[in-house]
N, C-alpha and C positions, 0 to 999 in steps of 0.2 A: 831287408826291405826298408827304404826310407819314409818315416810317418813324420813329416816335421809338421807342427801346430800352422796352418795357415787360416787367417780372417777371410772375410769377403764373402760370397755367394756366387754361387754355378748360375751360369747363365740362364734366364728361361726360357730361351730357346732349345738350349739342350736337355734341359729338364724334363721339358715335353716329349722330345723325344726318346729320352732314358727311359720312362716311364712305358710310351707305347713299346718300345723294343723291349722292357723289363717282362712285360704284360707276355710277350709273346715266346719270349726265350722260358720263363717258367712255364707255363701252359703245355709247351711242345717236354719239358723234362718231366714236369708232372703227367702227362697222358699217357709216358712211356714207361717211366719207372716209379712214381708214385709219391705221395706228398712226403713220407718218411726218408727215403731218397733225396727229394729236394730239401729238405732238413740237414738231411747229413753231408750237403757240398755244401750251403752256405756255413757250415759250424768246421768247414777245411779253412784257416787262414788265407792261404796259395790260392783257393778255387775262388772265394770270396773277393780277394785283389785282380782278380783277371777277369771274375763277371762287370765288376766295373769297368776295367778298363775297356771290355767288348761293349759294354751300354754305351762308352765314348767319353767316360771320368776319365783320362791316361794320365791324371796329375797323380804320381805317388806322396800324397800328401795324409794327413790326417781327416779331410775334409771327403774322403774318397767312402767311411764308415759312413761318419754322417747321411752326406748326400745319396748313397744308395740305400741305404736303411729307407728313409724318405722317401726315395722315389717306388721303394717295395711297398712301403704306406700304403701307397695310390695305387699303383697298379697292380697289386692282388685283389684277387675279387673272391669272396667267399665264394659265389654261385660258379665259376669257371677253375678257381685255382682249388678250392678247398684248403686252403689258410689263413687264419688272422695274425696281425702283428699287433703289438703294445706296445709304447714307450715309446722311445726318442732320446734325444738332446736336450741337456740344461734342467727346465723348470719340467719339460713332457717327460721326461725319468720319472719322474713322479709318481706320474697320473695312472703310471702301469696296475697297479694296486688296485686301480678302478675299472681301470678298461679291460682289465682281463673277464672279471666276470659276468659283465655287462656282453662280452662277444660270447663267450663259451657259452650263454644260455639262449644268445640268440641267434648267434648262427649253429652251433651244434645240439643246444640241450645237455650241456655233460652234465653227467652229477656233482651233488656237492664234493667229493670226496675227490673226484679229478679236479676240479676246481681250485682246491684244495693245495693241491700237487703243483697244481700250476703257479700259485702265488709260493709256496713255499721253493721251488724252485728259483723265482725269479728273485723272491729277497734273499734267499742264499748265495744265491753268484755271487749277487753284489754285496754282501756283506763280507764273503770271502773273497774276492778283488779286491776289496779296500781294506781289510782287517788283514787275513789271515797272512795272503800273499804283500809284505811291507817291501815295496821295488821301488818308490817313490813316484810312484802315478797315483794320481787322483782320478776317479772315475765321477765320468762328466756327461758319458752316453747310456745307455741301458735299453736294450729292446729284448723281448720277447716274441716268439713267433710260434704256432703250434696248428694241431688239426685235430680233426675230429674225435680220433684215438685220445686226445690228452698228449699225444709224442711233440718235441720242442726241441726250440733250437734258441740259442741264447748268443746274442753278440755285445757286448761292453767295451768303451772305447776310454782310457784316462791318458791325463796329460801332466807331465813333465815340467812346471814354468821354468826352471833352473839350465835344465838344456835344450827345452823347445821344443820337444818332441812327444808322440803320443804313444800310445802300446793298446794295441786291441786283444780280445781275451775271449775264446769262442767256446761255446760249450753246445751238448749237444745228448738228451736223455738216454738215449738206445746204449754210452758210453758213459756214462753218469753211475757206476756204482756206490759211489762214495763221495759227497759233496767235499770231504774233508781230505779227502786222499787222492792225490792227483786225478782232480776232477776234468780238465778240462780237456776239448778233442785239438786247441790250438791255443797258442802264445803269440805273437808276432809284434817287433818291430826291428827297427834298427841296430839298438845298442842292448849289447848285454852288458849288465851291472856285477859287478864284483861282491858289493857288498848289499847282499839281498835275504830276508826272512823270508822263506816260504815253508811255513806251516801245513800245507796240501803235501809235500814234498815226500816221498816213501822213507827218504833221510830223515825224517823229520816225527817219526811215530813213537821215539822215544819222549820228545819234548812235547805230543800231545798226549803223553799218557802222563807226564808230569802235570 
């Protein structure tokens, strides 16, 4: 699947409409199968690239994470969907750290100890996308997404400037046994690389026990 790094912005015309059609497509998966469920297709790579392109993103770009992330933003609704998201893009990666516990307390009430779980999860992705797994992406996106349970879904999206292209990295807790040991539920881009570290790798338990 082709993820080449594109600039610019999705129109806001279609924005709005992503958004209401986002609203509605969750809503009817979650009243049927349940928010853990709708956790575990957005943390599918494949299902992930084809709910976009159904919202009407059909650009296989890089820009396809982003903007759906974004439009998930907006149109999850605690009171309807039973989900919050955190993070984003760029500088709002960040802010995850903060917004996590600021929603778990006020839309759900979790304890401290899910709380817990949930920031320790989301700095672990991303310290093992960037550390652990060395493919030569730089991770540039970061969201978090979870319910009431404390259950989560994790999407991360880095980029490539050498060949222009991005790799997105999905994770997903109900598949989470092990942050260090092929953790994740998806990988996805284009090109596979030859010469690649990954310390997650089950090949690889020799070199994390050194």
């Amino acid at each position: 699947m082709s993820l080449p790094l594109h600039g610019g912005h999705a129109p806001p015309y279609l924005i709005r409409r992503m958004i209401t059609l986002s609203h509605a497509i969750s809503k009817v998966i979650i009243d049927e199968y349940g928010q853990q469920e709708f956790l575990r297709r957005l943390s599918d790579p494949l299902w992930f690239q084809a709910f976009g392109c159904v919202l009407g993103f059909d650009w296989h770009s890089s820009g396809l994470t982003t903007v759906v992330t974004g439009v998930l933003n907006q149109a999850l609704k605690e009171d309807v969907h039973g989900i919050s998201i955190a993070g984003g893009k760029g500088k709002k990666s960040t802010t995850t750290k903060n917004e996590i516990p600021e929603l778990a307390e006020k839309n759900y009430n979790l304890s401290s100890s899910k709380i817990n779980d949930l920031l320790y999860a989301s700095r672990m992705a991303a310290k093992v996308d960037n550390a652990a797994v060395q493919d030569g992406y730089s991770l540039y996106h970061h969201v978090i997404l979870f319910d009431q349970n404390g259950d989560w879904a994790i999407i991360q999206q880095g980029m490539n400037t050498i060949n222009r292209m991005a790799r997105r990295y999905h994770w997903i807790s109900d598949n989470c046994k092990s942050f260090v040991l092929e953790p994740h539920s998806g990988i996805i881009s284009e090109r596979e690389s030859s010469k690649v570290l990954n310390m997650t790798s089950m090949n690889s338990t020799d070199n994390q026990r050194i």
